[in-house]
N, CA and C of each residue as an Amber inpcrd file, in Angstrom:
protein
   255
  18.8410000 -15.2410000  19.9390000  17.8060000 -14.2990000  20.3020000
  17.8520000 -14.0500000  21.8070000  17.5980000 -13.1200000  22.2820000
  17.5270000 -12.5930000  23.8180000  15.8590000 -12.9180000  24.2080000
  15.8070000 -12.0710000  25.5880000  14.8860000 -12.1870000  26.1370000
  13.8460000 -10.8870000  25.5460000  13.7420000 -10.1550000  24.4520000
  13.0410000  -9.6040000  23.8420000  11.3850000 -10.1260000  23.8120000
  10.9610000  -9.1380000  23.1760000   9.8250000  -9.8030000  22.4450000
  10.2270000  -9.6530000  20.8160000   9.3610000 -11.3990000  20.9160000
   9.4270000 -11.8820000  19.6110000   8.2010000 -11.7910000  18.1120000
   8.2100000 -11.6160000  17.2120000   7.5280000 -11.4490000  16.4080000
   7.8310000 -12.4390000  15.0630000   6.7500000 -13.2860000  14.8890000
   7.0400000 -14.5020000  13.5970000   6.2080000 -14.0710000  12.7620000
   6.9380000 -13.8320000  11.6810000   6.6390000 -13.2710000  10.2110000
   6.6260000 -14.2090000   9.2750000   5.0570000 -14.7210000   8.8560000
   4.8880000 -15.7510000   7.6100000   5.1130000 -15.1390000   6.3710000
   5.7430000 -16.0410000   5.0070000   5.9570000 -15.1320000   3.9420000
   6.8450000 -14.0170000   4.3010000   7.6190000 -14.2040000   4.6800000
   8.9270000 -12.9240000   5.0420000   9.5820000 -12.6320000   4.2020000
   9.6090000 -13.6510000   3.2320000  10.6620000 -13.2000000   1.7620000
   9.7560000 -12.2050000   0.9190000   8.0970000 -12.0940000   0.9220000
   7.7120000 -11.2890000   0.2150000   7.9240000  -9.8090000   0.2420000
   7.2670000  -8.8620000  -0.4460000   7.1420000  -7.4430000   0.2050000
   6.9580000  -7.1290000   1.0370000   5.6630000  -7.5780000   1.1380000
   4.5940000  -6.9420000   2.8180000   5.2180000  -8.2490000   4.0720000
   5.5670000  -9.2720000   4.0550000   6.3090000  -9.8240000   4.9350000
   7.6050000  -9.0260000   5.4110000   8.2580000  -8.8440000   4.3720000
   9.9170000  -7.7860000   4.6090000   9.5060000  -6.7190000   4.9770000
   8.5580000  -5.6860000   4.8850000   8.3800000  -4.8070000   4.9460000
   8.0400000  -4.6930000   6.5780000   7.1000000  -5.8110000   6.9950000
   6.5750000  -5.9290000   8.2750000   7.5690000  -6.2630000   9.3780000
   8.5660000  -7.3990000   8.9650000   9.5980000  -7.7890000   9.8360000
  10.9040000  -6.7160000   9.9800000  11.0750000  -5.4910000   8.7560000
  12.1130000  -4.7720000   8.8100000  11.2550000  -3.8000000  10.1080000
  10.4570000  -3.0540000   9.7910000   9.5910000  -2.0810000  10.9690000
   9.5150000  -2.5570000  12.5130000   9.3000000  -3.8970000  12.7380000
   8.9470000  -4.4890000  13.9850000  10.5820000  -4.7250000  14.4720000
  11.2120000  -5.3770000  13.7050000  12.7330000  -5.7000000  14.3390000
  13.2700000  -3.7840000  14.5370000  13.0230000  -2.7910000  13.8100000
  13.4180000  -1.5590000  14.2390000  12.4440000  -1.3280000  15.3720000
  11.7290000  -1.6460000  16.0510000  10.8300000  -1.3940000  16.7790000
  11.4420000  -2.0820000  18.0980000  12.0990000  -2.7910000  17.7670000
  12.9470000  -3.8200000  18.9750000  12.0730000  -5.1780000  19.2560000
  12.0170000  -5.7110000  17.8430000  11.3100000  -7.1270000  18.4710000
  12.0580000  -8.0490000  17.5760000  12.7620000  -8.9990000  18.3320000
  13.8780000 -10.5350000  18.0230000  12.9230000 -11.1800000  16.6030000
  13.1430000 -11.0480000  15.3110000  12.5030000 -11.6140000  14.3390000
  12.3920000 -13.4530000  14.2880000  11.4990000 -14.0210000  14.0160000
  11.4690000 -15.4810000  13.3410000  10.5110000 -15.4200000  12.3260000
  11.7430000 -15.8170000  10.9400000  10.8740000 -15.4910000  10.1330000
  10.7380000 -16.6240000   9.0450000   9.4590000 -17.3800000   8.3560000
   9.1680000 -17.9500000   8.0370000   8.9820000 -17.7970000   6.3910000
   9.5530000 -18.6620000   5.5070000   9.5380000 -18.0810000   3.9950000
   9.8890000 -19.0600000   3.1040000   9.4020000 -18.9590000   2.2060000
   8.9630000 -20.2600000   0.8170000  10.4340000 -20.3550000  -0.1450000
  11.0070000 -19.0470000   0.6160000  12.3010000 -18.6870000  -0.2220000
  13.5240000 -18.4580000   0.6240000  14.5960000 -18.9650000  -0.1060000
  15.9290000 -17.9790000   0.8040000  15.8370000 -17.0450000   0.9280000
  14.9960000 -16.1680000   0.5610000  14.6730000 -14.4760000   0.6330000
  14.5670000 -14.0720000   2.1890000  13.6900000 -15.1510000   2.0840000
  13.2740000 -14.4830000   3.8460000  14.2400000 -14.8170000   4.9180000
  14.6520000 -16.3600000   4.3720000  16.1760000 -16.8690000   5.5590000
  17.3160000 -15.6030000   5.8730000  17.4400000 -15.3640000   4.3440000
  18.6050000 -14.0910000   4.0260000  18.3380000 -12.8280000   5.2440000
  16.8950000 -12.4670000   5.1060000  15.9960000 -10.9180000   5.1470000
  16.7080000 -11.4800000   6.4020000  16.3260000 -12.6200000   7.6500000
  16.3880000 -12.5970000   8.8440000  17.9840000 -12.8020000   9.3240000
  18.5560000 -13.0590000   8.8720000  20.2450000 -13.1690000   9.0870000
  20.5520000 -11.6540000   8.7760000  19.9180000 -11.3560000   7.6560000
  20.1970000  -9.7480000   7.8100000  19.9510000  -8.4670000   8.7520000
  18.6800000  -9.0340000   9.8290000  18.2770000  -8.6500000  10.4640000
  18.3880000  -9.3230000  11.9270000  19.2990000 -10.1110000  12.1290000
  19.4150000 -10.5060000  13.5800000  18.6030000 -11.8270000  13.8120000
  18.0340000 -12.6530000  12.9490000  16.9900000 -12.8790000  13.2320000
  17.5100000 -14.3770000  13.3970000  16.2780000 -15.1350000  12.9390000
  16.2980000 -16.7910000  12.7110000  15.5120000 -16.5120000  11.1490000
  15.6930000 -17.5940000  10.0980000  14.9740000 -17.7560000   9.6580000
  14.9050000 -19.0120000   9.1860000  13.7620000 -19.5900000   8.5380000
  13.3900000 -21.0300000   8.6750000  12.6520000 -21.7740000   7.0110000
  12.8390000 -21.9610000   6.0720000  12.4680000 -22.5190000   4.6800000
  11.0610000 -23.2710000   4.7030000  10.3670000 -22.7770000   4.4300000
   8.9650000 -23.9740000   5.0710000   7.6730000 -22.5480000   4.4590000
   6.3250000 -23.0770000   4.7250000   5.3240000 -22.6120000   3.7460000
   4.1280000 -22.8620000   5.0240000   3.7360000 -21.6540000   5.1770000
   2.4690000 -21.4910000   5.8940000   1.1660000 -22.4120000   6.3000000
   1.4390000 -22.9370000   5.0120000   0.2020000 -24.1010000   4.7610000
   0.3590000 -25.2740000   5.6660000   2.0360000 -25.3860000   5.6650000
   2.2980000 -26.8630000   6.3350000   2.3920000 -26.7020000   7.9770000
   1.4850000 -27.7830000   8.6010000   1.6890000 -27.7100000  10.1130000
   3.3140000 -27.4430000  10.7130000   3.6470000 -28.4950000   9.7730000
   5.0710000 -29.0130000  10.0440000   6.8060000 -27.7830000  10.1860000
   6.2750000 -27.3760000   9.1460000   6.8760000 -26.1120000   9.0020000
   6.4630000 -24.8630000   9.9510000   5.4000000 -24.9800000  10.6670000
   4.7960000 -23.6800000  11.3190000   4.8210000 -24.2090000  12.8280000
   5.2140000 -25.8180000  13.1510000   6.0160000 -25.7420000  14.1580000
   7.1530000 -25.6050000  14.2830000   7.9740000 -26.0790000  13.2160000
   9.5170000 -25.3570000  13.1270000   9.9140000 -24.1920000  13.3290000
   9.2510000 -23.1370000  12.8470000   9.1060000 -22.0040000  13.5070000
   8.9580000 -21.6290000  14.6980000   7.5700000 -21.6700000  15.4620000
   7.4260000 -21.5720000  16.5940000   7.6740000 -22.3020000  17.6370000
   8.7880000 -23.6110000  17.2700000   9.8790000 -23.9870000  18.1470000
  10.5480000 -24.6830000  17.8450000  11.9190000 -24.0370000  17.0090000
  12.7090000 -24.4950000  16.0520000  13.8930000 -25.2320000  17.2190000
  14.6970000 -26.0570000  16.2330000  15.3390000 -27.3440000  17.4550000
  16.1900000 -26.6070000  18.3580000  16.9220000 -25.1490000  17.9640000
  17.6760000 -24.2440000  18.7620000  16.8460000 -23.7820000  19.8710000
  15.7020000 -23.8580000  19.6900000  15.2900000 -23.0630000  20.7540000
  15.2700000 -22.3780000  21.0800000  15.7430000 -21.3870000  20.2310000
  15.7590000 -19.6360000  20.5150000  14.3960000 -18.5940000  20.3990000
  13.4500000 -19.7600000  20.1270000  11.8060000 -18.6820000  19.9220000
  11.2820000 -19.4760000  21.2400000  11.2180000 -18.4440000  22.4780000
  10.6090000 -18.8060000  23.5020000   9.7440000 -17.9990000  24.2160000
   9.0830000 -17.0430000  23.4440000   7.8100000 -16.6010000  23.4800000
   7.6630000 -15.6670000  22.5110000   6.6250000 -15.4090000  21.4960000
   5.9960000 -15.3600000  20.9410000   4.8970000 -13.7610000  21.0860000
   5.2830000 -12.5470000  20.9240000   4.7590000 -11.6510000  20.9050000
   3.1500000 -11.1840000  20.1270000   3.6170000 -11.3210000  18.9160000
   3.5160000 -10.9690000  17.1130000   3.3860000 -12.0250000  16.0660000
   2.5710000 -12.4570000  15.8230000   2.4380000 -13.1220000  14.4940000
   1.7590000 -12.2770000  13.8120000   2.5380000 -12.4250000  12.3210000
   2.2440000 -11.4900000  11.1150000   2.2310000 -12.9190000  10.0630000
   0.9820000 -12.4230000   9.7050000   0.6010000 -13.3870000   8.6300000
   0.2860000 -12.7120000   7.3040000   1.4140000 -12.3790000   6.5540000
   1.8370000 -11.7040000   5.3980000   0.6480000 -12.2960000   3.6670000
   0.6090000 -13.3800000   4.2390000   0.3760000 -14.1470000   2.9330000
  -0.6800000 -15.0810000   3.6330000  -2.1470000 -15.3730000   3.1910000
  -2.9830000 -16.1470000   3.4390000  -3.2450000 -17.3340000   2.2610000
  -3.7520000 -18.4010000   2.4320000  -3.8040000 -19.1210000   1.4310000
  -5.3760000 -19.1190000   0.9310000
């Protein structure tokens, strides 16, 4: 990821997650995207992105995201929270 702005998309494998992270990454923002499924890992490799296997609910997983061991999410624009529990 560059020095962009970044946007982390929970539930990214869903519709309205994909739908949100395809618009914003055309918009010019570095995706990290967060998803219950390979769907969303896929969506973000397809899109330039990072993506990360893990579930909204878990702390653990929602720091992996917002500072995964690469270190390539180093600030934080956009959170899209696709899916609420």
């Amino acid at each position: 990821m560059s020095d962009r702005k970044v946007v982390i998309v929970t539930e990214g494998g869903g519709a309205m997650g994909a739908d949100a992270a395809r618009k914003l990454v055309g918009e010019g923002f570095d995706l990290a995207n967060l998803s219950s499924s390979s769907t969303g890992v896929a969506l973000a490799a397809e899109l330039g992105g990072i993506g990360v296997t893990g579930a909204n609910q878990s702390n653990d997983d929602v720091k992996g995201i917002v500072k995964p061991p690469t270190g390539r999410v180093r600030r934080t624009s956009i959170l899209v929270l696709s899916s609420l529990p």
